[in-house]
Each structure stands twice: as structure tokens, then as C-alpha cells.
Backbone as numpy.savetxt, mean C-alpha at the origin, in Angstrom:
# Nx Ny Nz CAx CAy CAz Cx Cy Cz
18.67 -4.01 8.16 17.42 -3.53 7.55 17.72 -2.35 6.62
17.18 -1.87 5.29 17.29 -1.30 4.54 16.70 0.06 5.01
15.45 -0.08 5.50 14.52 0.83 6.06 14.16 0.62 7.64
14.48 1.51 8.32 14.06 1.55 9.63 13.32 3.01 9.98
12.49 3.13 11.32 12.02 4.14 11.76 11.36 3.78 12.97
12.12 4.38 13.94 11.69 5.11 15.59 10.90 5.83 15.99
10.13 5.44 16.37 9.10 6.33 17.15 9.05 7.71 16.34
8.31 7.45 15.45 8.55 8.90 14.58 6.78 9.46 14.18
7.26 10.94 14.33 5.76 11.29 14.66 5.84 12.58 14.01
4.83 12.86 13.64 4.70 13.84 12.69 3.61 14.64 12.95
3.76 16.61 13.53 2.45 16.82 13.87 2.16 18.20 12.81
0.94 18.34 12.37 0.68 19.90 11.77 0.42 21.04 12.79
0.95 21.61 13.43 0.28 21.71 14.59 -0.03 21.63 15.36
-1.36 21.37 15.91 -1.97 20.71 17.15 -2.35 19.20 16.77
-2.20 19.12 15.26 -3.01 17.90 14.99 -1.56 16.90 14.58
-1.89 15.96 15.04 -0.70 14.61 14.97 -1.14 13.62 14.03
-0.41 13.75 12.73 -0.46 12.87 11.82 0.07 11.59 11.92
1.36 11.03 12.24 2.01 9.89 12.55 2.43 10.06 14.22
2.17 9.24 15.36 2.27 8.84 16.28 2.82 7.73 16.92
4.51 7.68 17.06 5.13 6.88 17.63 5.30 6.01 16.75
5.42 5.94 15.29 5.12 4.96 14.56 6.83 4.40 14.45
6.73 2.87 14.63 8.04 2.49 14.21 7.67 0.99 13.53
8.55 0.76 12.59 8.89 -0.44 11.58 10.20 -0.38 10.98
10.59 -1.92 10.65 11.68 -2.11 9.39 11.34 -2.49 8.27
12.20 -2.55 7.37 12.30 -3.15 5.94 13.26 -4.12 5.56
13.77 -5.28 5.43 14.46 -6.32 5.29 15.04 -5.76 3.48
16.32 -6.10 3.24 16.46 -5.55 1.55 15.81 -6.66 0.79
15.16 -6.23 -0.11 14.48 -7.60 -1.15 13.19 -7.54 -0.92
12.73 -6.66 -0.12 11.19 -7.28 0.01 10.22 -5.83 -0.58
8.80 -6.45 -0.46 7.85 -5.44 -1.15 6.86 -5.28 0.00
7.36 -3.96 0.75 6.81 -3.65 1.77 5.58 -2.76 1.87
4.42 -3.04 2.48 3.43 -2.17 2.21 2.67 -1.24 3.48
2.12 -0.25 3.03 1.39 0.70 4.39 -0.06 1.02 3.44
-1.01 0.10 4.33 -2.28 0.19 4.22 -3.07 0.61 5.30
-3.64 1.77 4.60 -4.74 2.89 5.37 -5.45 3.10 4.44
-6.60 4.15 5.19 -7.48 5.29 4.54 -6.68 6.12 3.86
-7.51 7.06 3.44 -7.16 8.25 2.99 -6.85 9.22 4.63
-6.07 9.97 4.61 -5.90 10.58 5.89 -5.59 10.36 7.35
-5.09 8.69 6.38 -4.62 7.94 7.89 -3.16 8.15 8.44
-2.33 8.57 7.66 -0.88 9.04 7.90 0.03 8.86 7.17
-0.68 7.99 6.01 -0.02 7.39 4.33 1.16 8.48 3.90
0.70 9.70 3.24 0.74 10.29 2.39 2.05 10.92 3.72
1.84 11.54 4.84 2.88 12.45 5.43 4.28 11.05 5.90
4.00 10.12 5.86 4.93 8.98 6.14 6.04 9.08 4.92
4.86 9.01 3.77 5.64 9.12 2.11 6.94 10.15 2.06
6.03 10.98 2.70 6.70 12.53 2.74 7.87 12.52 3.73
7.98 11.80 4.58 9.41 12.01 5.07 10.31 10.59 4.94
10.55 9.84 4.04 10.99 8.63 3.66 11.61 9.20 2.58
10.70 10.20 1.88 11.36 10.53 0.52 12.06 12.26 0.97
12.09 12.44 1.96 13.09 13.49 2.13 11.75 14.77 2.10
10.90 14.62 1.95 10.12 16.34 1.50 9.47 16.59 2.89
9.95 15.73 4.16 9.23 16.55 5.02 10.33 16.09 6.49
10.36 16.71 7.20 10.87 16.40 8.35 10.26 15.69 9.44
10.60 15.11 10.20 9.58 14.42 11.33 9.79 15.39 12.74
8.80 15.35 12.87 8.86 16.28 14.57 9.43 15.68 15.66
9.29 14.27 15.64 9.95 13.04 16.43 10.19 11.76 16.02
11.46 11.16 16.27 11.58 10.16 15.96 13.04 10.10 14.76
13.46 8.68 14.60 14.26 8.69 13.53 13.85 7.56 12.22
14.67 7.54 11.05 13.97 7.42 10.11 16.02 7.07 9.13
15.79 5.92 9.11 17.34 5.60 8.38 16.62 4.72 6.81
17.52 5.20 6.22 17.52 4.54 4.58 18.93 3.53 4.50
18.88 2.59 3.84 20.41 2.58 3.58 21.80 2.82 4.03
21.18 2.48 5.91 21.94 3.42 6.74 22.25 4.75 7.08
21.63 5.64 6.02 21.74 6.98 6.17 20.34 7.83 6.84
20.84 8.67 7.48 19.42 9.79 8.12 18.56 10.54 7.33
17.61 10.49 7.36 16.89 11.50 6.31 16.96 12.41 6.57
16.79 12.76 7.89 17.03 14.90 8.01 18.74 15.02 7.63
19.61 13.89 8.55 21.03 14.70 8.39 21.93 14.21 7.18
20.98 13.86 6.23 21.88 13.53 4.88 21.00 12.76 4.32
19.99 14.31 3.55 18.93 13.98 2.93 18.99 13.87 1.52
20.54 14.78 1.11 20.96 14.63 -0.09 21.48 12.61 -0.32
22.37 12.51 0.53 22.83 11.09 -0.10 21.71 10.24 0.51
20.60 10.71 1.37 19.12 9.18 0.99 18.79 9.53 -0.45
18.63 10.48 -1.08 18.01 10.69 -2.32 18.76 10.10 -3.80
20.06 9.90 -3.44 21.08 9.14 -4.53 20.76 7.73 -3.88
19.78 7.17 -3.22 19.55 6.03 -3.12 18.09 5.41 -2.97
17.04 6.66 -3.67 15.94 6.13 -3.79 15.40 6.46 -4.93
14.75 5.68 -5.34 13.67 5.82 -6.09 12.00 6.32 -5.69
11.66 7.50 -6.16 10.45 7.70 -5.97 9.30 7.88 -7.37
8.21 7.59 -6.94 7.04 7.06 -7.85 5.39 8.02 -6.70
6.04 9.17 -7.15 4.61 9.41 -6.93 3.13 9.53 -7.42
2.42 9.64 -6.08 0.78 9.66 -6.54 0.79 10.35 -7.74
1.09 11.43 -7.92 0.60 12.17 -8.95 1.77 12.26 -10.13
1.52 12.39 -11.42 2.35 12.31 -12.23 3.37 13.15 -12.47
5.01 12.93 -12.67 5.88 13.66 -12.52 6.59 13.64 -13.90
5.82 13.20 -15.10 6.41 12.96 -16.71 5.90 14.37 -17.05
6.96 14.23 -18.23 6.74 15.64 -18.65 6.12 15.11 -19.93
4.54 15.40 -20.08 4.04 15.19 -21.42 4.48 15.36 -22.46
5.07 16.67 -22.92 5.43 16.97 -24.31 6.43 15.96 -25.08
7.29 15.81 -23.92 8.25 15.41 -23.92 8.51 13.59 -24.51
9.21 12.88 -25.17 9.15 11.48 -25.51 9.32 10.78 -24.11
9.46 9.02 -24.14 9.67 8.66 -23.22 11.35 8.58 -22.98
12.22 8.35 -24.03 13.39 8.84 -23.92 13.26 10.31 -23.63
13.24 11.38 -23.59 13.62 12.16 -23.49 13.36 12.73 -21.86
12.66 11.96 -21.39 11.77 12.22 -19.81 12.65 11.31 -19.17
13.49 10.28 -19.34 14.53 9.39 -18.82 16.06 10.43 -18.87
16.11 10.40 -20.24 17.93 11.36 -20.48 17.60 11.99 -19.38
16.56 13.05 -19.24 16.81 14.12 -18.61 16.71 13.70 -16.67
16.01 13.14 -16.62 16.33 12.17 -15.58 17.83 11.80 -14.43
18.36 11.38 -16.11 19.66 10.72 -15.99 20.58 11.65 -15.20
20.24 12.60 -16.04 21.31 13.73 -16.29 20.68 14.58 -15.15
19.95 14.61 -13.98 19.81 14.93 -12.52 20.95 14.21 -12.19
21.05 13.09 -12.04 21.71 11.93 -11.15 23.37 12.08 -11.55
23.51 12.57 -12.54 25.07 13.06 -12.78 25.49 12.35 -14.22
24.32 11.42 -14.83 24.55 10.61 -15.44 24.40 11.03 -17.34
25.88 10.19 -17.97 25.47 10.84 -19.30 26.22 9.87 -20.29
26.34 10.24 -21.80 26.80 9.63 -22.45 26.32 7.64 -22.26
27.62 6.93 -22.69 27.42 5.98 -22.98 26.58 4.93 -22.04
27.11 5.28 -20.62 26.41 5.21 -19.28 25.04 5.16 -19.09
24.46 6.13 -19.46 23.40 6.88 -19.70 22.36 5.86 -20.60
22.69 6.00 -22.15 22.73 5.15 -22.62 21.66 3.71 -22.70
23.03 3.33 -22.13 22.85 1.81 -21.55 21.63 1.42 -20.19
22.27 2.21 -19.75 21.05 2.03 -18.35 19.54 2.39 -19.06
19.70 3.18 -19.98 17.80 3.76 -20.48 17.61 2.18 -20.96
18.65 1.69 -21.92 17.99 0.76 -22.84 17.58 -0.39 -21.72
18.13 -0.59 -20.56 18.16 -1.94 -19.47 16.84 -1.49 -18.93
16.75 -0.36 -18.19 14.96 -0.35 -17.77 14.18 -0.19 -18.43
14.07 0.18 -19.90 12.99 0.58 -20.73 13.01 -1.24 -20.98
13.48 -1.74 -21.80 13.56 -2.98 -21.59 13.07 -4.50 -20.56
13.58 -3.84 -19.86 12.91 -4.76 -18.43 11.55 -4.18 -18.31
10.61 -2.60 -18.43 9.59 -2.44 -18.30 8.75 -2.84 -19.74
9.20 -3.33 -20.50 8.98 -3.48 -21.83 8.07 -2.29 -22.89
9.11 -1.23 -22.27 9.14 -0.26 -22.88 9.53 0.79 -23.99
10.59 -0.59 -24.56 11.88 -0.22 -25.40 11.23 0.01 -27.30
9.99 -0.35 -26.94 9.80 0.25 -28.70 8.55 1.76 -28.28
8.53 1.83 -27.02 7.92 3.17 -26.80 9.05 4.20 -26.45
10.51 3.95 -26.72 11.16 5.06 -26.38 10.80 6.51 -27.33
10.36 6.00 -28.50 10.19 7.60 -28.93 8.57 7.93 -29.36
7.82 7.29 -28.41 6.53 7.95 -28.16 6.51 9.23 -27.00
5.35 10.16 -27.49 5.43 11.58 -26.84 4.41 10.73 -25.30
4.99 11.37 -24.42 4.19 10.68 -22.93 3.01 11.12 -23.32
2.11 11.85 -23.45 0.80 12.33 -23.47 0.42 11.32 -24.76
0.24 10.48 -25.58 0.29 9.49 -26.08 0.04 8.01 -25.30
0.37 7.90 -24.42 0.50 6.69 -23.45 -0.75 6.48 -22.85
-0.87 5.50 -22.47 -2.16 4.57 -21.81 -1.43 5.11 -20.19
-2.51 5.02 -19.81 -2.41 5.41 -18.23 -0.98 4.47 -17.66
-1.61 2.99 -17.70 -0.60 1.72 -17.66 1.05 1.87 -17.97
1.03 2.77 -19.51 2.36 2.87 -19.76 3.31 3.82 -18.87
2.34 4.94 -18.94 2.63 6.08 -18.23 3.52 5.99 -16.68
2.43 5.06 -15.93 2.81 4.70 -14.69 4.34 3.66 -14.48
4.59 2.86 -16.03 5.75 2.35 -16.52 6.72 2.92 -16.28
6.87 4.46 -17.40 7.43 5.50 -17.37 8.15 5.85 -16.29
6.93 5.93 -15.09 7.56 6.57 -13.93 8.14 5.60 -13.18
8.33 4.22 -13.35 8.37 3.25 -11.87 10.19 3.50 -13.17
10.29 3.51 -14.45 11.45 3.08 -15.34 12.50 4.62 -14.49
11.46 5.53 -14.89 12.20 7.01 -13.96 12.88 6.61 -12.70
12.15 6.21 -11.54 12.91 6.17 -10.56 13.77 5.14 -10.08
13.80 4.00 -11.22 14.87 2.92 -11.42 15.87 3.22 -12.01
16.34 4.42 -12.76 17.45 4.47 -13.49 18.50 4.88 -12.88
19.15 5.42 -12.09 20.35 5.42 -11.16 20.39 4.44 -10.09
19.32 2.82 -9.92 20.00 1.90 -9.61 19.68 2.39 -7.82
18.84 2.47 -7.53 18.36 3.00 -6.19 18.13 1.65 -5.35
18.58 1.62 -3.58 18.64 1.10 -2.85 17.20 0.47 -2.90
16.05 1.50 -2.56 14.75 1.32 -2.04 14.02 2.00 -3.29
12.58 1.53 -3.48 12.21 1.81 -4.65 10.75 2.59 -3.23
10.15 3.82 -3.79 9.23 4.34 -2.98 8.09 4.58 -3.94
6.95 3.74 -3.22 5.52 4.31 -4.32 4.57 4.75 -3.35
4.00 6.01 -4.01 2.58 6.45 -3.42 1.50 6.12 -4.03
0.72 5.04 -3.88 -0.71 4.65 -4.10 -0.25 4.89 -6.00
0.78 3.63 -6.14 1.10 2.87 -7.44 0.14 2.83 -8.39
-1.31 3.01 -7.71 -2.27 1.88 -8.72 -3.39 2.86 -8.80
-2.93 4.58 -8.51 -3.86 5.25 -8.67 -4.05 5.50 -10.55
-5.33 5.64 -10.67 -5.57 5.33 -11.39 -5.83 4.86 -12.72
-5.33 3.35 -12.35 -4.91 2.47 -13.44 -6.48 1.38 -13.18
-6.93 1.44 -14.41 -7.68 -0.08 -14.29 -6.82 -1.45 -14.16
-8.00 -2.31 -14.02 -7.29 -3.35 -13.08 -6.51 -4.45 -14.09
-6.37 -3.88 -15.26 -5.52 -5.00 -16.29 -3.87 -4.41 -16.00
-3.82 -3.17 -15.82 -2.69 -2.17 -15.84 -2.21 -2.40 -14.74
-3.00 -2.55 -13.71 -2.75 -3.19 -12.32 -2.28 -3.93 -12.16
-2.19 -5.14 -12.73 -1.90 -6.40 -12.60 -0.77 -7.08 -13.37
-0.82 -5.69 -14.23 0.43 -5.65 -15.12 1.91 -5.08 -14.42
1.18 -3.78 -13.55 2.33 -3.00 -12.31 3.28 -4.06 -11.70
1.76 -4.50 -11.15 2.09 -5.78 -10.27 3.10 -6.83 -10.64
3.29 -7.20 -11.76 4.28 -8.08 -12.16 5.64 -7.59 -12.54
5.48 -6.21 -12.96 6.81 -5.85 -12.98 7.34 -5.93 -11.77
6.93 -5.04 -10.23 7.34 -5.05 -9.46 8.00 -6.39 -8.81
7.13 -7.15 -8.91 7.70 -8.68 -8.79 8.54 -9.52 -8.82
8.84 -8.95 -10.37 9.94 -9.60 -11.46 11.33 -8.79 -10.65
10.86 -7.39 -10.33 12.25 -6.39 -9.83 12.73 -6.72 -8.74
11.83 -7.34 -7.80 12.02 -7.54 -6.57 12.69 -9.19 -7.28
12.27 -10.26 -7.59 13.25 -11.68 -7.53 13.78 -11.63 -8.29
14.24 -10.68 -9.26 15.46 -10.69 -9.74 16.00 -9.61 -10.12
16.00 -8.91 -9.18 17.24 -7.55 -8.96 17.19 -7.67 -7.60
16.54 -7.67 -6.77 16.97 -7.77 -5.72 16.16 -6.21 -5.14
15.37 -5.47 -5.55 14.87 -4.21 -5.37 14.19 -4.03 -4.51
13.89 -3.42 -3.12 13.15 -3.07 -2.24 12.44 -2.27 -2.08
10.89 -2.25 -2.15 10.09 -1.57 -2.54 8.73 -1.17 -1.31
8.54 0.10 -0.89 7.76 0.21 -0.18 6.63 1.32 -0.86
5.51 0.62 -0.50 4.52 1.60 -0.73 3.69 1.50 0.34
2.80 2.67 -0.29 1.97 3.10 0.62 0.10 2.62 -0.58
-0.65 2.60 0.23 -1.94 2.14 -0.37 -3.22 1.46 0.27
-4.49 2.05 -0.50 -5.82 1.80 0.69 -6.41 0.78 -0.77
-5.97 -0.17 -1.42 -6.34 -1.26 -2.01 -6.00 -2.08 -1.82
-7.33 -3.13 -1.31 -7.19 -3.98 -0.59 -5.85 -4.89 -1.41
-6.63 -5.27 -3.01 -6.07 -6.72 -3.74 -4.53 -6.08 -3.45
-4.35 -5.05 -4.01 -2.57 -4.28 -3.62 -2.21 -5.04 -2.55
-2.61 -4.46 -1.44 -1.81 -5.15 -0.53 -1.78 -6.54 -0.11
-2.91 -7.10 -0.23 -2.77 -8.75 -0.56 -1.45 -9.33 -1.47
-0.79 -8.35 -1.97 0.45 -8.71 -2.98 2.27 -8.51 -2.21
1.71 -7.72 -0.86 2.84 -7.59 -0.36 3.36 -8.73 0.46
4.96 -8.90 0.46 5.56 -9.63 1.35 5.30 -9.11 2.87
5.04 -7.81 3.12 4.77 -7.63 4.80 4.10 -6.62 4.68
3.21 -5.83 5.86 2.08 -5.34 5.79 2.38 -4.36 7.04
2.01 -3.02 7.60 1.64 -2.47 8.51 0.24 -1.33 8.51
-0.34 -1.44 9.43 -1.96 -1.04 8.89 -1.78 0.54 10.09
-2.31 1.37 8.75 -1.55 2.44 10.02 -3.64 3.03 9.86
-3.54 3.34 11.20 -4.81 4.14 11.18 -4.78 5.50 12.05
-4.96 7.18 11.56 -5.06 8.30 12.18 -3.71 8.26 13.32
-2.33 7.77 12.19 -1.24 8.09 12.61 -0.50 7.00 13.42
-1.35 6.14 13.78 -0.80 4.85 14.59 -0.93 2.98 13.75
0.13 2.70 13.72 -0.23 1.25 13.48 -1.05 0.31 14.12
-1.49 0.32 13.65 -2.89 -1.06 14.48 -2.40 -2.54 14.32
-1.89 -2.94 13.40 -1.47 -4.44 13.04 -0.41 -4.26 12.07
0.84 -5.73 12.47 1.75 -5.87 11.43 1.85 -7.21 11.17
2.01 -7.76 10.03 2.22 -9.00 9.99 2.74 -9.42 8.29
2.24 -10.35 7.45 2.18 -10.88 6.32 0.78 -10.74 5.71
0.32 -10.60 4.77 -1.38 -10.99 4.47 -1.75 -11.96 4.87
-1.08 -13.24 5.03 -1.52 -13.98 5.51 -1.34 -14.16 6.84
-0.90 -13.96 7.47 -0.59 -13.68 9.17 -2.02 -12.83 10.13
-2.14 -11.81 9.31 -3.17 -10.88 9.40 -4.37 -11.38 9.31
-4.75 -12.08 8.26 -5.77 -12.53 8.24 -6.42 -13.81 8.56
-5.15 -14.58 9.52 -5.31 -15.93 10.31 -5.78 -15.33 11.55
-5.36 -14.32 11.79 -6.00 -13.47 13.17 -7.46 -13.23 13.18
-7.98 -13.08 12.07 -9.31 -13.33 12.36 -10.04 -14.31 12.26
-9.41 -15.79 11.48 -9.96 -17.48 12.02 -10.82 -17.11 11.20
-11.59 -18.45 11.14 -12.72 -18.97 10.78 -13.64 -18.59 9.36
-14.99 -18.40 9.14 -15.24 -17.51 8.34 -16.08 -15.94 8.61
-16.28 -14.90 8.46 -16.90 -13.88 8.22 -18.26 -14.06 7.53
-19.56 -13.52 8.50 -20.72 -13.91 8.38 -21.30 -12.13 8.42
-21.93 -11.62 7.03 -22.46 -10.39 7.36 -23.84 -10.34 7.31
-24.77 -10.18 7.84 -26.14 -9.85 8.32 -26.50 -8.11 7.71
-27.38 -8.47 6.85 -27.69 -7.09 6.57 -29.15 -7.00 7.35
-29.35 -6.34 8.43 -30.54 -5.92 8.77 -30.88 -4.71 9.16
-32.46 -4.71 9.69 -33.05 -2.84 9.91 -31.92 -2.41 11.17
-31.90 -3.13 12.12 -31.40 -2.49 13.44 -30.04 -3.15 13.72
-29.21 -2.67 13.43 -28.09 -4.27 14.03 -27.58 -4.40 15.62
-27.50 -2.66 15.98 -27.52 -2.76 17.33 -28.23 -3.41 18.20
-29.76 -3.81 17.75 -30.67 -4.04 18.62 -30.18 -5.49 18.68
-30.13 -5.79 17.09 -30.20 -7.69 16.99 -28.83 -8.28 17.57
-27.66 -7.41 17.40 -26.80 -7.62 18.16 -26.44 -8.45 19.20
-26.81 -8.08 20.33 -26.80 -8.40 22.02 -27.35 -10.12 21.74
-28.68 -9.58 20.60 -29.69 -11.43 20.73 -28.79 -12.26 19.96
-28.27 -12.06 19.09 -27.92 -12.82 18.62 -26.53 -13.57 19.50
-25.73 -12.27 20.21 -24.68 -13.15 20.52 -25.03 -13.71 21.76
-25.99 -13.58 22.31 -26.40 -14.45 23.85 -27.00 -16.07 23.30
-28.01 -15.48 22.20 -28.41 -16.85 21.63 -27.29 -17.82 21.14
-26.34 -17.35 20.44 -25.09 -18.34 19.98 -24.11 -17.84 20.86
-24.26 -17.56 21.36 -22.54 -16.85 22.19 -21.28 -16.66 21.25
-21.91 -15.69 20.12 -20.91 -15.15 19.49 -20.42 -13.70 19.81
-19.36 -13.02 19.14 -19.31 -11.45 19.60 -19.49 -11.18 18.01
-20.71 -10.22 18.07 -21.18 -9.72 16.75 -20.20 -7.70 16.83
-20.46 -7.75 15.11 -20.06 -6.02 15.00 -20.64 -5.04 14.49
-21.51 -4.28 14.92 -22.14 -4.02 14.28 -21.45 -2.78 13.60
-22.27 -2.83 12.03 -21.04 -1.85 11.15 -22.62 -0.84 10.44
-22.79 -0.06 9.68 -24.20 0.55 9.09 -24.55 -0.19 8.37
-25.96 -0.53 9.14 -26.84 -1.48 8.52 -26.51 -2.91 8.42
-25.54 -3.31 8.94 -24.84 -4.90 9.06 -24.45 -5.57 10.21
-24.29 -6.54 10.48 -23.33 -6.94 11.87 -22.63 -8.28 11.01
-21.10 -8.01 11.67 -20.31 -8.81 11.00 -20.29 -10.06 12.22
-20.40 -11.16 11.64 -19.70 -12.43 12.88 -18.59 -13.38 12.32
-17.63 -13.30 13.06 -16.28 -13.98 12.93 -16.29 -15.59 13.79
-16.62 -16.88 12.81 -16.70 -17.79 13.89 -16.55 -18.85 12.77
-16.07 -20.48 13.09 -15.41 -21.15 12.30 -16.66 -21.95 11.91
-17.25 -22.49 10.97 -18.31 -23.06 10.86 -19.13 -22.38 10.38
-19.31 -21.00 9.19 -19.96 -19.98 9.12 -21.24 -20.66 8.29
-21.15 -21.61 6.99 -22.65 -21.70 6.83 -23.48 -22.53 7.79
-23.03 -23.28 9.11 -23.74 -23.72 9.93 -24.76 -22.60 10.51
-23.97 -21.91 11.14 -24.51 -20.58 11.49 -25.46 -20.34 10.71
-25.17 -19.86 9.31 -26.37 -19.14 8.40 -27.63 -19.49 8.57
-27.71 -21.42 8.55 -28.95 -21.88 8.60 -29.70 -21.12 10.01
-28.60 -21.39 11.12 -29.65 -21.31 12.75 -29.98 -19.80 13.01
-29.15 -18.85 12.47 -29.35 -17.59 12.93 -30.26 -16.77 11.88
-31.02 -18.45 10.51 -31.79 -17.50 10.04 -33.54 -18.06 10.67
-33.14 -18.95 10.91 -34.54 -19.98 11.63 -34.92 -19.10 13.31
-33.94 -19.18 13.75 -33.63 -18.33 15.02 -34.61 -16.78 14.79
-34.37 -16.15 14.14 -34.61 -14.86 13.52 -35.67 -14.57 12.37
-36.94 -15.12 12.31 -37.17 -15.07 11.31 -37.84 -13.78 10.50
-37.78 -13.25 9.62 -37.84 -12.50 8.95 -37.44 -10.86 8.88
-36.49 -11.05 10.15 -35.61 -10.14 10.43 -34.48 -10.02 9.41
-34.01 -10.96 9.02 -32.30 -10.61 8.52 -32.50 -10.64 6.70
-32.73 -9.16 6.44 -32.80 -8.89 4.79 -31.90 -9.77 3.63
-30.30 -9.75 4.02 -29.70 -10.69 3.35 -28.57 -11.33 4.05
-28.00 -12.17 3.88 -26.71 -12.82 4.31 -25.67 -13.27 3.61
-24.33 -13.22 4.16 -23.28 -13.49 2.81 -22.10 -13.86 3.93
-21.66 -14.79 3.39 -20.06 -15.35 3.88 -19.10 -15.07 3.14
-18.06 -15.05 3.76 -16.70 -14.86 2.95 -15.54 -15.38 4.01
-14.70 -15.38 3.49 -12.97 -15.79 3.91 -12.85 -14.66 4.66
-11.93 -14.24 5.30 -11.33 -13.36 6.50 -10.47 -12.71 4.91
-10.66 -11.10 4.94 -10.32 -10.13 4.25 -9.21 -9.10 4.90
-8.32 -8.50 4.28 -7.97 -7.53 4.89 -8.47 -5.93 5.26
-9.67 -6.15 4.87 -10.78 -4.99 5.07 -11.29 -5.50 6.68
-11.87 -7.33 6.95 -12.29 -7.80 8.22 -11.01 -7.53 9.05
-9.84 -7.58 8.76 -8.32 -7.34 9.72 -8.79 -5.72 10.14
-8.70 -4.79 9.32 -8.57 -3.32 9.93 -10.08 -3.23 10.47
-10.88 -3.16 10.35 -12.44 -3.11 11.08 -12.18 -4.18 12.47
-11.35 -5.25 12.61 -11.02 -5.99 13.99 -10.37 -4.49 14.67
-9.28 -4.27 13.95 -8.88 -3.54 14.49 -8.73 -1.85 15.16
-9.76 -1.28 14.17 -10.36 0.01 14.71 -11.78 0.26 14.50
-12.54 -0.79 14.15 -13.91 -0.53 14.23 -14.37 0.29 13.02
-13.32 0.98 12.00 -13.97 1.10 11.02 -13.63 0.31 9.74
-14.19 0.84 8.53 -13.28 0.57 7.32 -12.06 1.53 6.56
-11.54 0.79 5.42 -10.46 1.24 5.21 -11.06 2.62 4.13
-12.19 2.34 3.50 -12.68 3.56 2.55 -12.88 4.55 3.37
């Protein structure tokens, strides 16, 4: 495994951000951590990429330890954070050289490697645009081209797709893709969008420091079967109990809704609206979501 981590836990204090959390990473794949905001995303980020220590637990890159040789995990990752790390003034060559030339790297070397990722990000006739010039889209280019240029084991993103509209998105999305089946690049992020993570090869759903579910997107969301039936009404607690004694379903109730998980969902629609009448304001079906996976699994949502 490229990426591993043990029971690793992370506290501020009194308050415990990551709890016992353990997973791997296989090399080649596009690994993802979907939460909330404040679910343990962001301090996980933080010690994968070396900027934080774990209070418990271990945490290997590339075979190497992050606390006891945090310098050589860092000659083997790539990081892409939330927030932007280009230097505006600066061109997009000139935010790469200098880059380079962290990593030890120069001259002809140097070089060559700018022209291979600017290239592969199809970035190579924006090398001498000033970054503050750039479309959000390019920008975020910029940075995924930044932390590809010394050729890194594991590629690390924090919430990739902050804010990019969804053409730029989808554009991310394919680079990463392309890097992963043909370079061979291993890529983990972190992220509370849904379609995002619908794009990963494997999934772990961390909620207030603990994983709740691991699987594939599609693995995950065979766990909840059938189709998803939401009931928007006045009381859902009340209608709740009736409804699932009348069908012997297990309803959920969420604000102002109750969700039902059962195979046959517009059958249902008809009886539980005849059943009920002029109780249930609106109704809507859908496919099993990875929003219905984390609400199975902690009763709330991911916003």
C-alpha cells in the first residue's frame, strides 16, 4: 500500500478530531475522504502532508513515517491545497521554476519537466501568462502542475473543486484521470461533494473524527438497495410510526421529510399517497445517493 494509517487520532485538547481512524491506499488509485465541514477532513490533510502530528496512531507514505521522516514523505508528495498557494504576480512559468528549484531542481532538468506537466495540463501556451490573469479552472491547473513537478509518489488534494464551477470541475476531473491511467499517480483527497466523490475509485466517509463506511461508490450505495422515497410533510415524526406499521417499512425522519428506503419505490408512491390523504405536501424518488449512504449512516447530512 502506498498510503496506510493506524489507529490514528488526533485531539485539540479535550476535543478529538480523528478517532482511531485507520485505512489504505493501493498505488494507482484515486482515493477519497468524504465528510462535512468539521468532520476530521481538513486535520487528516494536515498530517498526511506533514503540517501536523498525530496524538495517536501511525501514518506511512511510501513506506516512510510522517513524524520520523517528514522531510523524505515530502520529496514524495504532492500537495494541492484548499486555499491557493500561486504567487499572483508572478507568470505561470515562473511559479513552477521556482517550485522546481525547492525540490533541488534546475537547468535543463528543470526545463523539461515544466514543459511535460504544463503540457499534459494543457497549459503550455499559458506558460507566460501572469497567474492573477487565469480563470479560476486554470489556476487550480497551476497548482495540481505545481505539485506534479518533482514526480511525487502520492498526489494530496484538499477539497480540489473549491471553488471552481462545474465546467472547471469536470475539466479537474479529467486531468486527474488521465494522471492516474496513465502515469500511474495516486491521488487522495479529501471532499464534501457529493458528484466528486462519485468519481473516486474508493471511498471512506469520515464523520466527527470516525469513519462510518468504506467501500467503492458503488459498493456504498448497493447498501442502501432499492429506491429512496422522500415525503415532504407538516409532522414527519408523527406520520412516521403510521406509515411504517401500515407498510412495514423503517421510515427517517430528516426536517420536514421522512426518507423510505424500499425496492419498488413508485409502487409505494401510489399507496402511501391514497393511504394518507392530504397529508403528504410533495413526493420524489430517486436512486440510492451518496448523501442517502452517510444519513444511513449517522442520521445526518453531509452539508
Amino acid at each position: 500500500m502506498i498510503v496506510s494509517a493506524q489507529d490514528l487520532t488526533f485531539r485539540y485538547g479535550q476535543r478529538v478530531a480523528l478517532a482511531g481512524l485507520s485505512f489504505s491506499v493501493p498505488r494507482g488509485q484515486i482515493f477519497g475522504v468524504l465528510g462535512p465541514n468539521g468532520g476530521g477532513k481538513s486535520t487528516l490533510f494536515g498530517i498526511l502532508s506533514t503540517m501536523l502530528e498525530p496524538s495517536e496512531g501511525k501514518v506511512q507514505i511510501a513506506g516512510l513515517d510522517v513524524v520520523r521522516q517528514p522531510s523524505e514523505v515530502r520529496r514524495r508528495i504532492g500537495v494541492v491545497f484548499q486555499s491557493q498557494s500561486l504567487d499572483r504576480k508572478l507568470t505561470v512559468l515562473e511559479n513552477l521554476t521556482s517550485q522546481g528549484h525547492l525540490y533541488g531542481m534546475s537547468g535543463e532538468k528543470l526545463r523539461r519537466r515544466v514543459r511535460e506537466v504544463t503540457e499534459r495540463l494543457s497549459l503550455a501556451d499559458r506558460r507566460g501568462d501572469l497567474v492573477e490573469s487565469l480563470s479560476g479552472g486554470l489556476k487550480r491547473r497551476v497548482e495540481v502542475a505545481k505539485a506534479l513537478l518533482h514526480h511525487p509518489a502520492v498526489l494530496l488534494l484538499d477539497e480540489p473543486s473549491t471553488g471552481l464551477d462545474p465546467g472547471a470541475r469536470r475539466e479537474l476531473w479529467q486531468y486527474l484521470e488521465d494522471l492516474r491511467s496513465q502515469e500511474g499517480v495516486t491521488a487522495l483527497l479529501t471532499t464534501h461533494i457529493l458528484d466528486e466523490a462519485d468519481r473516486c475509485d474508493h471511498l471512506i466517509l469520515l464523520h466527527q473524527g470516525r469513519k462510518v463506511a468504506e467501500g467503492s461508490p458503488q459498493e456504498l450505495k448497493a447498501k442502501v438497495g432499492g429506491d429512496v422515497v422522500v415525503l415532504e410533510v407538516d409532522d414527519p415524526r408523527e406520520l412516521g410510526p403510521r406509515i411504517s406499521q401500515r407498510f412495514g417499512v423503517e421510515t427517517h425522519a430528516t426536517d420536514g421529510a421522512l426518507r423510505v428506503e424500499m425496492a419498488g419505490g413508485h409502487r409505494f408512491i401510489t399507496e402511501v399517497v391514497e393511504a394518507f390523504p392530504g397529508v403528504i405536501r410533495s413526493i420524489a424518488m430517486h436512486k440510492p445517493t451518496l448523501e442517502d449512504v452517510f444519513l444511513d449512516e449517522t442520521g445526518v447530512g453531509i452539508d
